[in-house]
DOLUM-144565 format. One record per residue: residue in one letter; x, y, z of N, C-alpha, C in turn. Coordinates in steps of 0.2 Angstrom, whole numbers, plus 5000, padded with zeros to 4 digits. Atoms other than C-alpha are relative to their C-alpha. Example, Ala and Ser with C-alpha at 12.3 -4.5 7.8 and 13.67 -1.06 7.14 Angstrom:
BEGIN
a500449945000506249785039500450065000/s499649944999506849955036499650055003/
This chain:
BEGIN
x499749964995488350124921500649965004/x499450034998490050084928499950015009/x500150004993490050024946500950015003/x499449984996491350084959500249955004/x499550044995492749994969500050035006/x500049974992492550004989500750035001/x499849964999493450124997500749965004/x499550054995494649975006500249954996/x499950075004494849864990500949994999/x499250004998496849904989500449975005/x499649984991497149965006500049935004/x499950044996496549815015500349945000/x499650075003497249675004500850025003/x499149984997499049775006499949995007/x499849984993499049805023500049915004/x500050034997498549645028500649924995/x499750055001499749555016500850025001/x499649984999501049675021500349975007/x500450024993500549615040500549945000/x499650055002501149445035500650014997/x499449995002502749485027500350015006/x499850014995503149555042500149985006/x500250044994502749435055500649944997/x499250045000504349335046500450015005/x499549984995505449425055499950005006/x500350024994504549435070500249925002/x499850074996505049265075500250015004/x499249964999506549335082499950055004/x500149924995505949525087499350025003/x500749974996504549575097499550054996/x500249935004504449735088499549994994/x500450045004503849655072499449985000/x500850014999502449565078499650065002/x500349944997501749725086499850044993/x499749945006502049825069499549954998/x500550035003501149675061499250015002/x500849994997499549675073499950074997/x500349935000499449865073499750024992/x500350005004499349845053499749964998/x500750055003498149715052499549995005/x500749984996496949765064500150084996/x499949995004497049925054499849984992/x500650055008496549805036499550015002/x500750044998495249725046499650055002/x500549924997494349915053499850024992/x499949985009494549955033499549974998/x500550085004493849805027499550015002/x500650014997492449795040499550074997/x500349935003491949985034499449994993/x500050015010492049945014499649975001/x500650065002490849785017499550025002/x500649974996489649875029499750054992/x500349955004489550025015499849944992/x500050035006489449875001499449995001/x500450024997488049805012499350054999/x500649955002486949975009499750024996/x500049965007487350014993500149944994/x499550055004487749844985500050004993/x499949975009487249914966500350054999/x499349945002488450054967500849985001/x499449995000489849964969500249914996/x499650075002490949794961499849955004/x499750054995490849624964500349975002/x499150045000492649584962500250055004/x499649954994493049734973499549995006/x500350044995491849654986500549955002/x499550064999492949494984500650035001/x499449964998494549584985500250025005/x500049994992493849665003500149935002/x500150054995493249525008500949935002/x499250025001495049435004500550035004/x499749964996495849565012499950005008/x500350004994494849545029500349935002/x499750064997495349365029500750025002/x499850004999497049385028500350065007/x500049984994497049525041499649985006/x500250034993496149405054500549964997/x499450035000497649285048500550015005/x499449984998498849405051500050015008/x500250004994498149445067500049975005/x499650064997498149285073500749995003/x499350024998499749245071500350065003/x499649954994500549415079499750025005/x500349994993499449395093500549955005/x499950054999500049225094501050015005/x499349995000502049265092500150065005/x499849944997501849435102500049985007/x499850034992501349335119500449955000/x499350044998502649215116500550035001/x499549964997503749345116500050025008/x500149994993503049415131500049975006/x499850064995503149245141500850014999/x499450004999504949245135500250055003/x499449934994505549425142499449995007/x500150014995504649385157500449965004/x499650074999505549225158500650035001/x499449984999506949305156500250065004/x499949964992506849435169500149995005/x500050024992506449325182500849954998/x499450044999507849225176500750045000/x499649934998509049375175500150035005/x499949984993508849415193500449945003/x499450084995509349205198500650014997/x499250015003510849225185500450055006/x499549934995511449395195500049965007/x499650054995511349315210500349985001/x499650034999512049185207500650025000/x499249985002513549265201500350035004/x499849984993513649385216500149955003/x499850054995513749245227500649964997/x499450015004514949175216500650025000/x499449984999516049305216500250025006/x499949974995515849355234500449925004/x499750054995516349175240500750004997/x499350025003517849165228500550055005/x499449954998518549335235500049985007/x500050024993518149265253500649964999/x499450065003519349115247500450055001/x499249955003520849245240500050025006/x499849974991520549335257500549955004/x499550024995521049205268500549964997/x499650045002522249115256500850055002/x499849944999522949285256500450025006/x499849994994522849305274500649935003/x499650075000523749115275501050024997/x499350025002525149155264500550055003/x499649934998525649325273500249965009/x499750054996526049185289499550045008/x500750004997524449265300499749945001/x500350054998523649135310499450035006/x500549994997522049125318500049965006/x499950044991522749065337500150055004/x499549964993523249105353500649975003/x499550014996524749105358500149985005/x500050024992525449005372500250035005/x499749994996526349105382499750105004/x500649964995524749205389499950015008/x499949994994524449255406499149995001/x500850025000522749165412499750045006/x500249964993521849285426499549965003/x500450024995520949215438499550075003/x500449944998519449335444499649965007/x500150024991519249235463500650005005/x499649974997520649315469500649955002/x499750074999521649145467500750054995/x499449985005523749185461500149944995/x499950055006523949115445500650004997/x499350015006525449085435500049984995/x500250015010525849105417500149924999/x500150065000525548965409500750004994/x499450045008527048875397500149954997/
């Protein structure tokens, strides 16, 4: 009698070395790592199935397609790992980078707004405006004393 191949013998081996391929590029992009987990937890739901149903029935099926699962399970807790790994490094960084995208702006408004302060009164300076008084004001007196202008 020919024994059968679990229902996960392909699928979880792909998936979870698919998993891995794309957790390359994830260095880099967030997205990737994401895509990675989401298919290797997916392998490892598969795998866990196939081994349970091998586990009931284990004369109805292979045991190079047991090994196969079970190979497959590893490397999607691998994969797993490492885009769990890479995904909150990500997410520390755009965090990081949030908060530090709000001090950049700042500072850069404040940056700008002091320069144009500058230009204002450089502005105001070269157009021959001055910030005095005049000497030749008339000082009041409010104790009913006569005063004279002053020169």
């Amino acid at each position: 009698m020919m024994k059968r191949k679990l229902s996960a013998d392909p699928a979880a081996l792909i998936l979870g070395i698919i998993g891995l391929v794309i957790i390359l590029p994830g260095c880099c992009c967030g997205l990737f790592d994401i895509l990675a987990l989401i298919l290797c937890v997916i392998g490892l739901v598969i795998a866990d199935k196939s081994l349970k149903e091998y586990n009931r029935h284990h004369d109805q099926f292979d045991s190079q397609s047991r090994g196969n699962v079970q190979a497959g399970k590893v490397i999607c807790i691998v994969g797993i790992v490492i885009s769990a790994i890479f995904s909150i490094v990500h997410a520390i960084f755009m965090l990081y980078g949030l908060a530090l995208s709000d001090v950049v702006k700042e500072e850069y408004y404040n940056r700008n707004n002091q320069y144009h302060v500058q230009d204002s009164v450089e502005n105001y300076q070269d157009f021959g405006y001055h910030d005095s008084v005049p000497n030749d004001t008339i000082v009041i007196d409010t104790t009913g004393l006569k005063v004279e202008p002053v020169k």
